[in-house]
N, C-alpha and C positions, 0 to 999 in steps of 0.2 A: 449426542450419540456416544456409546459406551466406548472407550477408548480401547479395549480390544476385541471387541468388532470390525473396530479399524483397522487393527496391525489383523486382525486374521484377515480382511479383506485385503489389506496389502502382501499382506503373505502368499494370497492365492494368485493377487495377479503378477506380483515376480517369479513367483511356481510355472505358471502357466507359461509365462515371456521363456521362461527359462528353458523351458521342456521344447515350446516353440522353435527355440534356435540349436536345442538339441534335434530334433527332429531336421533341419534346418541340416543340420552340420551331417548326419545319416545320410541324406538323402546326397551331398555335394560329394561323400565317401565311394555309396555306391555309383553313382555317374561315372568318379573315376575308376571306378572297378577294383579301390579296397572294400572289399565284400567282407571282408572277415569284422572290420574296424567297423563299419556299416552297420553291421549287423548284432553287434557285441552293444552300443550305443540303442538300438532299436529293445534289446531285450530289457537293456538295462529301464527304460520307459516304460515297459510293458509290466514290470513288477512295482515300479514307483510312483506312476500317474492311475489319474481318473479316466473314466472310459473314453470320453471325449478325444483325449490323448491316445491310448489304448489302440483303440480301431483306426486311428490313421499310421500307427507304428505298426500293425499286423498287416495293413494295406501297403507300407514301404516293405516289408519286411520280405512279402507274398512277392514285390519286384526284385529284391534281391536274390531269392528263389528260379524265378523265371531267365534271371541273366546265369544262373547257374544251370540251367535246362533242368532244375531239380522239380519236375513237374509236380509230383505229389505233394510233397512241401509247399508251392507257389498255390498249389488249391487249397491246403490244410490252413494256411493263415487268410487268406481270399475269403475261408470260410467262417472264421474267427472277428474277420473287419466284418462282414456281412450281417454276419448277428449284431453286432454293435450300433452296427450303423439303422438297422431297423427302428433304432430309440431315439435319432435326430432325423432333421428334414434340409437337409445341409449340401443333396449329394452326392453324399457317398454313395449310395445303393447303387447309382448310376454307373459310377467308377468303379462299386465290384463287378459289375456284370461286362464291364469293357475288359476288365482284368481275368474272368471269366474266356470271354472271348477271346484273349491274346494267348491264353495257356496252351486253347485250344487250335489258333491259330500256328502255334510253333511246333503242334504235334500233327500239323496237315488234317486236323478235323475239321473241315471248312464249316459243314453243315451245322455244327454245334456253335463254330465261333458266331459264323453271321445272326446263328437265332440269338443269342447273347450278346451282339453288337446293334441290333434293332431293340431288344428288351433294353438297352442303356441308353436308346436312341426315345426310346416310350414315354422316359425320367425326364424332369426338367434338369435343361443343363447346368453341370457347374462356372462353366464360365466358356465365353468363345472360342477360347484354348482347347478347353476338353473338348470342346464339339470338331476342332481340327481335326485331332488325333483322330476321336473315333471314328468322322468320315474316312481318314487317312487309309485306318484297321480297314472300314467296310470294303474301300477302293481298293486295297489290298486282296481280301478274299475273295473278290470278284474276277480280280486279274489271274488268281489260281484256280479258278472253275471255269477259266478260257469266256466269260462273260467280258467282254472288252468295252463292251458299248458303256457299261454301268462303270466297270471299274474307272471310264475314264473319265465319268461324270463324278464320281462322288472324291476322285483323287482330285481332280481340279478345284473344286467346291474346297478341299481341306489346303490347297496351296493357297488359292484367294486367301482363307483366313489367315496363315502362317504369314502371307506379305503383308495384310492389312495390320496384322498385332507384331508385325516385325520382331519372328519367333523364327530365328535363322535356323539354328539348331534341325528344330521342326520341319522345316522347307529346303533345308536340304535334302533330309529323311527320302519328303514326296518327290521332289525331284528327280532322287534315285529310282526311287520307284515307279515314276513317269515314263524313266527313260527305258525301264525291264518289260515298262506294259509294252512300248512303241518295240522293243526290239523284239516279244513275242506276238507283237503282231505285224511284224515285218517291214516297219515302218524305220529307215535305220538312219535316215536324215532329221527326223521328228528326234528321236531316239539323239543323237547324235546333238542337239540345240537344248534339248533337256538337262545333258549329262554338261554343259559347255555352261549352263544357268549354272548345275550346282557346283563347277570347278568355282565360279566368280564370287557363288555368295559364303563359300566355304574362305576363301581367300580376303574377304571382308570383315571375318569374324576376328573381336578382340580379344578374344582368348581361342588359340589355336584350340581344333576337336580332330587329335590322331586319328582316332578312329572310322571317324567321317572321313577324312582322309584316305582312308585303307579302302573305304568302301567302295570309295570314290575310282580309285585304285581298280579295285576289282570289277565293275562295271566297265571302265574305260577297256579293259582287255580282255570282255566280251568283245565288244564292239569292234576293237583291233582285229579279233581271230574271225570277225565274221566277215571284214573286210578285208580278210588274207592278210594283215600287215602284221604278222607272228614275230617280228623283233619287236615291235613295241608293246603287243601283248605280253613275251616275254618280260620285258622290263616293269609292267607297271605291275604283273603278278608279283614281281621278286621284291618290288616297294611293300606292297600291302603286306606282303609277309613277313619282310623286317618291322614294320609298325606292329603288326601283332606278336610274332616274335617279343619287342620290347611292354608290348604290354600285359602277356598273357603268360610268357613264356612257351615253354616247348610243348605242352598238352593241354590244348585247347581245339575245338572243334573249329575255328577261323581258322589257325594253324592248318589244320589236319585237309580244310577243306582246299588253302592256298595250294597243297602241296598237291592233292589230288588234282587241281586244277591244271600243274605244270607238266603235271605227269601225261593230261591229258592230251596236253599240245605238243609232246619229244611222241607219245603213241601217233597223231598225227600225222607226224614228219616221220615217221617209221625210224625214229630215234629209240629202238626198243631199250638196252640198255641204261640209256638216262631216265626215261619213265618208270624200270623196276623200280630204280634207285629212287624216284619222288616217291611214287606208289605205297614204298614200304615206310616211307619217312613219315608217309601219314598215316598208314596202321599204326606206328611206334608213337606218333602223337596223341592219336585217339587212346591207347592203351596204355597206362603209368607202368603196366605190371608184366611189358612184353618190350625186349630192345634188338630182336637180333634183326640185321641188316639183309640179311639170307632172302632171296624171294620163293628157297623153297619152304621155309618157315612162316606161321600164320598165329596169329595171338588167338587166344579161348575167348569164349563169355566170359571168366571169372578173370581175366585179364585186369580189371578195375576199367571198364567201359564207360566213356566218356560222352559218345553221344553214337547212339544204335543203329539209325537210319543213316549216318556220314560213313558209319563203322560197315553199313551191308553197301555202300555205295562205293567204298573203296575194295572190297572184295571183290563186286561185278567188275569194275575195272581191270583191279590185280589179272583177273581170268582171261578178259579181251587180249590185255598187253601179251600174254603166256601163249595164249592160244595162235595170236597173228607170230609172236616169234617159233612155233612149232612151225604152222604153213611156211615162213621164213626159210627155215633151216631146216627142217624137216626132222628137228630133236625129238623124239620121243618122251624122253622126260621131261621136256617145258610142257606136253599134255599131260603128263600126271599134276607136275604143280599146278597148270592151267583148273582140271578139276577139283585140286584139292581145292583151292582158293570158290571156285564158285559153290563148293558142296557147304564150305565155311558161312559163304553168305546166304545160305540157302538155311544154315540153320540159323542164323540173324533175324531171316525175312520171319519163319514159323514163329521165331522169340518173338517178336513184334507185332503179329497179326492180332493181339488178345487186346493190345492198346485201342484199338478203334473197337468201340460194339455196335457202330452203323455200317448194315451194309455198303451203302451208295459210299461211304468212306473208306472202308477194306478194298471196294472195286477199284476205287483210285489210286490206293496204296499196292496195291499187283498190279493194276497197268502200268503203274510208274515202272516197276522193279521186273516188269517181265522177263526183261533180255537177260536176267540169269538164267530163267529155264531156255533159250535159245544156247546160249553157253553149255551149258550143261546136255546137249541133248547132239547138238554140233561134237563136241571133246568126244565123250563115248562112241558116238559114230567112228570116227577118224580112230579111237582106241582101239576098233572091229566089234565092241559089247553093245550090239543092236538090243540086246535086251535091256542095257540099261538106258539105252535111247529110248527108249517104250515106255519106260516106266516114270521121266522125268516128263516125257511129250503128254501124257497121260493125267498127270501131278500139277503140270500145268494150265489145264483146260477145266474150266469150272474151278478155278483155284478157291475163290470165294465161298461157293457152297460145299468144295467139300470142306473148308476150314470148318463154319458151322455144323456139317455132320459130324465132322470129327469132333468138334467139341463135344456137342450133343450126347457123342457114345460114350466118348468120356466120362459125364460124368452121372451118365444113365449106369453103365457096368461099375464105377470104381468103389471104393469100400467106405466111402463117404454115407454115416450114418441115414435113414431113410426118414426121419424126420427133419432133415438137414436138407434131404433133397426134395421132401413134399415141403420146404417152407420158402425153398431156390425155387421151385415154381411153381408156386403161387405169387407169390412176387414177380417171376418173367411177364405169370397172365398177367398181373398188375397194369404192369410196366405197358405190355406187347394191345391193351385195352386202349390206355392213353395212347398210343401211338397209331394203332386206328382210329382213334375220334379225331387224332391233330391231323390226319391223313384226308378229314373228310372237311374238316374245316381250322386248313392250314392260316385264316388269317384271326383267330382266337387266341392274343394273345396270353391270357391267364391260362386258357386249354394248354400252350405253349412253355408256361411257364409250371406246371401241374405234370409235363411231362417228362421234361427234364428233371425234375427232381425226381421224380420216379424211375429214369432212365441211371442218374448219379449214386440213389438207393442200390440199386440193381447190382451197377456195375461194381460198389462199395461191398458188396455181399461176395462176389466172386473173389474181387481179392484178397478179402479175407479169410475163404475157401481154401485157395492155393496156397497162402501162408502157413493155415493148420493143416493140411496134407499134404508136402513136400510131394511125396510119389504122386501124386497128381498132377501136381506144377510140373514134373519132370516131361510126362507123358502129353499133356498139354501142349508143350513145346514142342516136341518133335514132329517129323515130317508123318502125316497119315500112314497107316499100313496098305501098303500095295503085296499083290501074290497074282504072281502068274499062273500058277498053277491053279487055285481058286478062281480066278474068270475062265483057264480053260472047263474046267468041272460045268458051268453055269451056258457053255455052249453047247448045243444039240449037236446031235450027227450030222446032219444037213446042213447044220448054220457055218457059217465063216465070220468075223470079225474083223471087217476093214479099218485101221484107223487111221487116218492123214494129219500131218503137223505140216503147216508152211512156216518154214526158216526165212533167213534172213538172205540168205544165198543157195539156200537147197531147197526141195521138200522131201519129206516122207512117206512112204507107206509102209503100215503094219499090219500082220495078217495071222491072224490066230484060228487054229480050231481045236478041238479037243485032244490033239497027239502032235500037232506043229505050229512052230511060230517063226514068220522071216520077218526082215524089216530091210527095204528099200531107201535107199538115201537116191534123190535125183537133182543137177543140179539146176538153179534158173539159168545159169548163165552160157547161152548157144555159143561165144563163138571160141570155149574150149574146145581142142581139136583133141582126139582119141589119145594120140602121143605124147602128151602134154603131162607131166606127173602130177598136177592136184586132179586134172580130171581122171585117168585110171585112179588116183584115188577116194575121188567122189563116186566112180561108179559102179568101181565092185566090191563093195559092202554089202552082199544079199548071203545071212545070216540065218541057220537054222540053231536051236538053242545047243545043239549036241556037236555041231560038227558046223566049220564055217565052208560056205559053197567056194569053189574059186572059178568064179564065169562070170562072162558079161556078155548081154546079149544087144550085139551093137545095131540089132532092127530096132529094140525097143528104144535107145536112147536117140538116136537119129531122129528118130520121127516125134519124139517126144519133145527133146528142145528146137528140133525148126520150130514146131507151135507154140513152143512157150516163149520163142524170142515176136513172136506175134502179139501178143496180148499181158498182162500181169492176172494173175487168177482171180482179181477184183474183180477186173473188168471184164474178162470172161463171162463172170455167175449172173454179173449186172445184166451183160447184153443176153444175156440166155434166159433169165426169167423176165424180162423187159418186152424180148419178140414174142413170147410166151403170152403174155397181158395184153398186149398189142397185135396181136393175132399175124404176126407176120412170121411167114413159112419160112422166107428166104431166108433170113437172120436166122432164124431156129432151128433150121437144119444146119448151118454153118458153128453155131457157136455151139448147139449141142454133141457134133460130131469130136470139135474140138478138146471139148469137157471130157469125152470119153480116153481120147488120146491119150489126154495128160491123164489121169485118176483110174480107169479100168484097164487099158491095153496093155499098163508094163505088169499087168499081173493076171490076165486073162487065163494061164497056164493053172493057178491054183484055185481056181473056181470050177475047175471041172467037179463034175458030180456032189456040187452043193445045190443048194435050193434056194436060201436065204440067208441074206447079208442084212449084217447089222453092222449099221453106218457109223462112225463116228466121224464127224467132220469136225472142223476146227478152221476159222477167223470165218470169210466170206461161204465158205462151202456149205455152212448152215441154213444159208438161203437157197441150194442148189437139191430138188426133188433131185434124188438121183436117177428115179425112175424113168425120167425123159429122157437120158443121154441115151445116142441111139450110135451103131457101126454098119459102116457101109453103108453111107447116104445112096440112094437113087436118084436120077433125073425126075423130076416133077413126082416125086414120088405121093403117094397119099400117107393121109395120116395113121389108117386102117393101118398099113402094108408096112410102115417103119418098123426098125426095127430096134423097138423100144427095149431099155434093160427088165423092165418090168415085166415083158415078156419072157424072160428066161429065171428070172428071181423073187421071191417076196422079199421086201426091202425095210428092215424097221433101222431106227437111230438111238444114240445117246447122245448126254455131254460128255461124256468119259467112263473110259474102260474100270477107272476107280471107283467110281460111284455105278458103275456097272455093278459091280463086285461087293458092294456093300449093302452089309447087314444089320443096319441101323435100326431097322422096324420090327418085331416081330408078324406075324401073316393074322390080318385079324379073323374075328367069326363074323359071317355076313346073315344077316338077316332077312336079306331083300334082294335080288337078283337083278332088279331095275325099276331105277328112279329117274324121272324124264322133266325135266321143265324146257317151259315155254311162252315166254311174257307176252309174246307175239305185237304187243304194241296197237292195237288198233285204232285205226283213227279214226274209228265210231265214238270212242271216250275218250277220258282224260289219260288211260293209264298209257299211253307216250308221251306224259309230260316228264325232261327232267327235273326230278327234285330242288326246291328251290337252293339247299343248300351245296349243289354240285355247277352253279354257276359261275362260281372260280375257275372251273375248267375252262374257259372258254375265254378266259384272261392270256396274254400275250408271255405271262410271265410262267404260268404253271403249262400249256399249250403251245403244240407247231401245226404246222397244217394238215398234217394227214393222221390226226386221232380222232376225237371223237366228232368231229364233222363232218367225216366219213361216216355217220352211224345217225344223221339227223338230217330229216329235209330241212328243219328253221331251225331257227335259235331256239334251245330248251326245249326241243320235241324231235323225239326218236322215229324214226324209218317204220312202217308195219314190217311185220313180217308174215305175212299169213300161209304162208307153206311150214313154218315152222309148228304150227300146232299139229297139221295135218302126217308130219314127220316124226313129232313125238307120240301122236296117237297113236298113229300105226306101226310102229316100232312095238309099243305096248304089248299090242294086241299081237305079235308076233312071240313074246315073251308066253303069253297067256296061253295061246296055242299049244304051245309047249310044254305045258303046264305049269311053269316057272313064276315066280311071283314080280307084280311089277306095279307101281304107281307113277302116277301124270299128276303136276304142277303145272297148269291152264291158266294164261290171262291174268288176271290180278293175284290167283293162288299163289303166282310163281318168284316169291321172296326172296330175300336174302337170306331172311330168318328162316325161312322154310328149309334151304338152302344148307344150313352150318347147321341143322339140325338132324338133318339125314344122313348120319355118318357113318351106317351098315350097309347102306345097300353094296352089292360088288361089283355092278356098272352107274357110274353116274351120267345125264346125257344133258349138257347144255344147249338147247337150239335159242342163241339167244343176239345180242349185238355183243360184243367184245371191242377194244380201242385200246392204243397205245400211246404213250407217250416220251417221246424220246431223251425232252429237256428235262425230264422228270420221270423216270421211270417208274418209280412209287405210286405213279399218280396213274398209270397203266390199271385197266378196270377190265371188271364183266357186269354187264347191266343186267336187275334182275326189275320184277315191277315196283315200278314208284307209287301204285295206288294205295290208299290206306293204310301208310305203314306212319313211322315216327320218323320226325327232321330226320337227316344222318343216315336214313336207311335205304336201298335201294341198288348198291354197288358195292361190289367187292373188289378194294384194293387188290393191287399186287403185293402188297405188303402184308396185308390180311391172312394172305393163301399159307404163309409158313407156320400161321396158329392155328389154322384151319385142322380139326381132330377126326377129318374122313381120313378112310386109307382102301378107298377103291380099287379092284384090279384092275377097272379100267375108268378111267374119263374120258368124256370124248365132246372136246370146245368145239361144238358146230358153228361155229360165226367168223366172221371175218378177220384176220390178221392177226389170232390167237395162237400166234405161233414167234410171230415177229417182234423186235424189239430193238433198242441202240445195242449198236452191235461193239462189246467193252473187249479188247485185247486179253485175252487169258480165260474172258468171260462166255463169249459166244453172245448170243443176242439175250437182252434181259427182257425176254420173255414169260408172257401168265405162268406157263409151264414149271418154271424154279420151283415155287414154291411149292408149288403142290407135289415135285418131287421129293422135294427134301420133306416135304410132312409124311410121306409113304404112299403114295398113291404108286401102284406098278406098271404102269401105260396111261399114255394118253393121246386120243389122235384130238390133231390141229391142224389149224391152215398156216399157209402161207404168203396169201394172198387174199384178197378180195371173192368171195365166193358168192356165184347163185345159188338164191333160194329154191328153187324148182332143181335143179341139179345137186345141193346138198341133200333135196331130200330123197331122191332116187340112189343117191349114192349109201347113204347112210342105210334104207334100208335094204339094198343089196350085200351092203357089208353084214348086217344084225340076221339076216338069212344064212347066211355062208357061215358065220361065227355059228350060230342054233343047231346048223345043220354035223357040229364036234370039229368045225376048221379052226386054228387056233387064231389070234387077232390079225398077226401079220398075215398069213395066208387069204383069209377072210377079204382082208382088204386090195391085195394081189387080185385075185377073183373076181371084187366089182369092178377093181378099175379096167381089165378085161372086157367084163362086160360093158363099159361103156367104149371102147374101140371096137369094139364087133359091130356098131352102129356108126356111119360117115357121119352123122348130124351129133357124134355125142365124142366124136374120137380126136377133136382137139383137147391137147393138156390140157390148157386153160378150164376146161370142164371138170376134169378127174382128177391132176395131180398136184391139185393143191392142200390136197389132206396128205398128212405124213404119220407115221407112228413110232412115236418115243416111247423107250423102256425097256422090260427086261424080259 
């Protein structure tokens, strides 16, 4: 053998040993959190070695990233190992996609992490170690989508491994994390035996782990504060924070979080001044480029922000603590600071929104951070500025969607060249394609994996949007545009504009029409007595915009909270639409009498001489027809005789007076006056079969019990519906009369395809099944026919409806529960209805319940008469439900008022 063949073969394997134990010496660097040294030794590999080397130095490098929460960087080299690793079979691939997983795990995108923690889960493992972890991760993201049952199987499965490979480190980790599942699930003995395992195996380990320690630390004084034993919560917070203190120094996000933690338990104890004092200690930690101690001073964005979501969660606090020392002391300026502070985090939360581009992730990321808009909307009240109570109560309701319109206008008007924006969406449709097919067949993993990258493309194109157009990033960020006077313009003579927000301790009501606007602060709590200084000033706050009223009308509040120290307005709507369904009188005059008390009687005075109220409710009230709340119940009274609200109003709703107000769409040209389908399902043929590939629904994991088997006598075969054809016929044939143009989708005609392609017409009319899904709202459908189509075809997502290119004046979901949905804090119910608003559809009536077919369809064409005959929608609809009370066999609710009508 050539004698240097041999030294280059020796050369390459002490190159290699060498790089090895470079790699080696990296890695022991970053664990102890010199990052810099770490990472200096990692490039230095990256410009000296072969690729071999290469990809696992951008896969350390992508962890030193992630411990810095430097997220885009932790993906840029994630993305660097990934390519590399595609040229070995070693692995790696598997640990990019867990690494994938963890970036997204630390940014609260559960949904992206878990699909990217099963994608690593698809890979053969690298060794039984990596398979800890990543059950560890999955057990993890389980435990944050309040799945308990999984998180606690796949975290125990990852402790097994850590004890079997006696990987302490590791098994403390789960431990901690054992003990956060038991204690959100309220288990605090379990919780409590957990936390005691990882004291013992942390105390066994041969080289002390601080950190673990701190952690340890900070769990234990959960546990403390939940057990009321607040000295020794106090003490273990002030250890953890000396451990991080010596490891991290003064600006670090553990830091920042310690401090907010302490601050949380002096607000507690109504220790208000030592909590400003934490409070600000963690702003000043979070922020390198901000130090004053003042709590009426607040650090900027440009502050050198250290982590955004710690930075808006110490804002929301800051405002709690200000706001309980106003009520305190009754300072007027601890509510100015109080708002400055939450108006601060309020621009944090908008900064933030653009990071998630998943729905069902944004809904998380607002229902977490709600209670700023409670903050916010509380402070101004109590300021006397009922109008800027209005406008934050407002901002807060459908926060999700109108983020998305708001972006949407954004960047439909900005001055972002037109080839720039025909090439932004054509890539969305891309994108928004894959994400209905993975919708339909969620267990494909390549479909899965085909769509994420397409989802990553997307999301890579906008930020690099916002980079080349500064003025766009700016506008992006800010809070939507709200205008009062612009929604009053957009109300009739007649109309009124009711809007309700329940607070934490009040509720509201708002009331607009075209020349006035008040707003109503009421409190929950009965047993404030009139003399009492917070209740005079909860409850004369009745605000016109020009002049503030000074009265209180001590009828309306009297009567208002005896009833509300009766019930919670949950529970109210529950038992009121509950004896509704269940055909019980007693109940329903009782709880609907009730409903009225509290929502219409303290404003009965400003309804004179209107017609029609447009509803906007907000948390449970969206399940509440308002149409049934009835005053002055009678003895045995009949249904005819009540005196329903619907008898004195047409009644239509929104999600908010914002998106009220918005002019996202322009009005299209309509070609067709009415388009009618009707699958009708008959069980003379196949076409009630569902399609084979919608049998996942019926899985325990994408399914609860009241979706779609509410909408099927057996497994995989839909309900007939034979009044529904009968209903769209003749609706038709009422159009025709008229002269007006109109087409019918019959029996197997009645597609999907047929469906997304009809996007002129200017009434569209569903008479079809509909079904919801709670655990999955995505997975929320409208069934059209499964006969003779292709796999994939036959239902339209909820997801579907936001790509959807109709923009009807009106829709109208004839089918059951096309209205309902899990009802998201901020969100209102995520219901069929979103999307199709935000695509521009102007109305749509739905249900709210479970509806007959022989009664849908008396209803529907009593309503398509009254509409034909120049009535407008809401009126229209007013008028049949009339006429079905003017008959004793048709003048139960349960018949008539479970159609509602959304829009404008």
């Amino acid at each position: 053998m050539n004698i240097k063949f041999i030294i280059f073969i020796l050369f390459g394997f002490f190159q290699t040993l060498s790089f090895g134990q470079s790699l080696e010496e990296a890695d022991q660097m970053i664990r102890e959190n010199n990052l810099v040294a770490g990472v200096q030794i990692l490039n230095d590999l990256i410009q000296n070695s072969g690729d071999s080397i290469k990809k696992e130095s951008y896969y350390r490098l992508s962890y030193a990233y992630v411990k810095q929460k430097s997220w885009q960087k932790a993906t840029l080299y994630n993305d660097s190992s990934f390519v590399l690793n595609q040229q070995f079979s070693d692995g790696g691939i598997a640990k990019n996609y867990m690494r994938y997983g963890a970036i997204y795990l630390h940014q609260a995108d559960y949904e992206n992490a878990q699909a990217h923690f099963f994608k690593a889960l698809d890979h053969p493992p690298v060794d039984e170690h990596f398979t800890g972890i990543l059950k560890g991760y999955i057990g993890t993201t389980f435990r944050a989508v309040k799945n308990f049952e999984k998180a606690d199987f796949y975290l125990e499965e990852s402790k097994n491994i850590f004890e079997k490979n006696n990987k302490k480190d590791d098994l403390i980790t789960t431990y901690i994390h054992l003990t956060k599942l038991n204690i959100s699930r309220g288990k605090l003995l379990a919780a409590d035996l957990y936390l005691r395992q990882a004291i013992e195996t942390e105390a066994s380990l041969e080289t002390p782990n601080s950190l673990q320690k701190a952690r340890i630390y900070t769990v234990s004084s959960t546990l403390d504060r939940l057990n009321e034993d607040y000295e020794s919560s106090f003490i273990n917070l002030h250890r953890a924070l000396k451990i991080y203190q010596n490891q991290f120094g003064e600006h670090h996000v553990d830091v920042a979080r310690t401090y907010s933690n302490l601050a949380v338990l002096y607000h507690r104890l109504d220790e208000i001044d030592t909590a400003k004092i934490f409070i600000q200690k963690s702003l000043i930690s979070l922020c390198p480029g901000f130090s004053s101690p003042e709590s009426r001073e607040n650090p900027d964005l440009e502050s050198g922000v250290i982590d955004f979501p710690e930075l808006l969660r110490g804002y929301k606090l800051k405002s709690k603590i200000l706001l309980k020392e106003f009520l305190l002391l009754d300072d007027r300026g601890k509510l100015d600071e109080a708002i400055h502070a939450a108006e601060k985090g309020l621009k944090v939360l908008y900064h933030l929104q653009l990071v998630y581009p998943e729905e069902v992730t944004k809904l998380r990321f607002y229902k977490k951070n709600y209670d700023i808009f409670n903050e916010l909307i509380a402070a101004w009240s109590y300021k006397g500025n009922m109008e800027k109570a209005f406008e934050y109560s407002e901002l807060a309701k459908s926060a999700t969607l109108q983020n998305m319109a708001h972006y949407s206008n954004i960047i439909k008007h900005s001055n972002v060249s037109a080839q720039t924006k025909e090439h932004l969406l054509f890539n969305k449709k891309m994108y928004q394609g894959y994400e209905e097919n993975l919708a339909k067949n969620p267990a494909d993993s390549d479909l899965l994996s085909a769509t994420l990258n397409h989802r990553n493309q997307f999301q890579k194109q906008i930020n690099l949007l916002e980079k080349q157009y500064p003025k766009l990033n700016e506008l992006l960020y800010k809070k939507p545009d709200f205008n009062l006077k612009e929604i009053q313009n957009k109300i009739g003579e007649e109309s009124i504009l009711i809007s309700y927000f329940l607070g934490e301790k009040e509720y509201f009501i708002f009331l607009l029409d075209r020349e006035n606007f008040k707003g109503i602060r009421i409190p929950h709590d009965s047993l404030i007595q009139g003399k009492d200084k917070a209740w005079l000033r909860a409850v004369s706050v009745i605000q016109d915009i020009t002049e503030t009223e000074d009265e209180s009308d001590e009828g309306i509040y009297t009567q208002i909270n005896y009833i509300s120290s009766q019930q919670a307005f949950g529970n109210s709507v529950q038992s009121c639409t509950r004896s509704i369904r269940k055909l019980d009188k007693r109940r329903f005059t009782k709880n609907s009498y009730v409903l009225y008390l509290k929502l219409i009687f303290p404003i009965e005075k400003y309804l004179k001489k209107k017609r029609h109220l447009i509803i906007i409710p907000h948390d449970h009230l969206h399940f509440l027809p308002f149409e049934t709340l009835i005053k002055k119940p009678g003895e045995n009274q009949s249904y005819q005789k009540m005196n329903f609200l619907i008898k004195d109003f047409a009644i239509s709703y929104h999600y908010s007076a914002a998106l009220f107000q918005s002019k996202l769409n322009k009005k299209p040209t309509y070609t067709m006056d009415f388009a009618g389908f009707a699958p009708v399902f008959n069980q003379s043929d196949s076409t009630n079969e569902l399609n084979n590939s919608y049998h996942f629904l019926f899985d325990t994991t994408f399914q609860n019990d009241i979706g779609v088997r509410s909408a099927v006598d057996q497994p995989f075969h839909f309900k007939a519906l034979p009044h529904s054809k009968k209903e769209v016929e003749g609706i038709a044939r009422l159009f025709v009369e008229k002269g007006e143009s109109s087409r019918t989708f019959l029996n197997e005609t009645a597609t999907e395809t047929q469906f997304k392609n009809v996007t002129q017409a200017r009434i569209i009319h569903l008479a079809t099944h509909s079904f919801i899904n709670e655990n999955h709202p995505q997975y929320s459908a409208i069934a059209f026919s499964p006969k003779n189509i292709k796999p994939g075809d036959g239902m339209v997502f909820s997801r579907e409806t936001y790509a959807w290119e109709g923009q009807p004046e009106l829709l109208v979901l004839s089918s059951c529960e096309s209205g309902l949905g899990k009802l998201v804090q901020g969100e209102g119910p995520l219901a069929l209805t979103r999307g199709f608003l935000y695509g521009g559809t102007k109305n749509i009536l739905f249900s709210l319940w479970k509806v007959y077919d022989k009664h849908t369809q008396t209803l529907m064409e009593a309503f398509y008469k009254n509409h034909l005959n120049g009535t407008s929608y809401a009126y229209a609809l007013q008028e049949a439900k009339l006429h079905f009370l003017e008959n004793s066999t048709t003048a139960h609710p349960k018949k008539w008022a479970g159609f509602v009508l959304i829009g404008q």
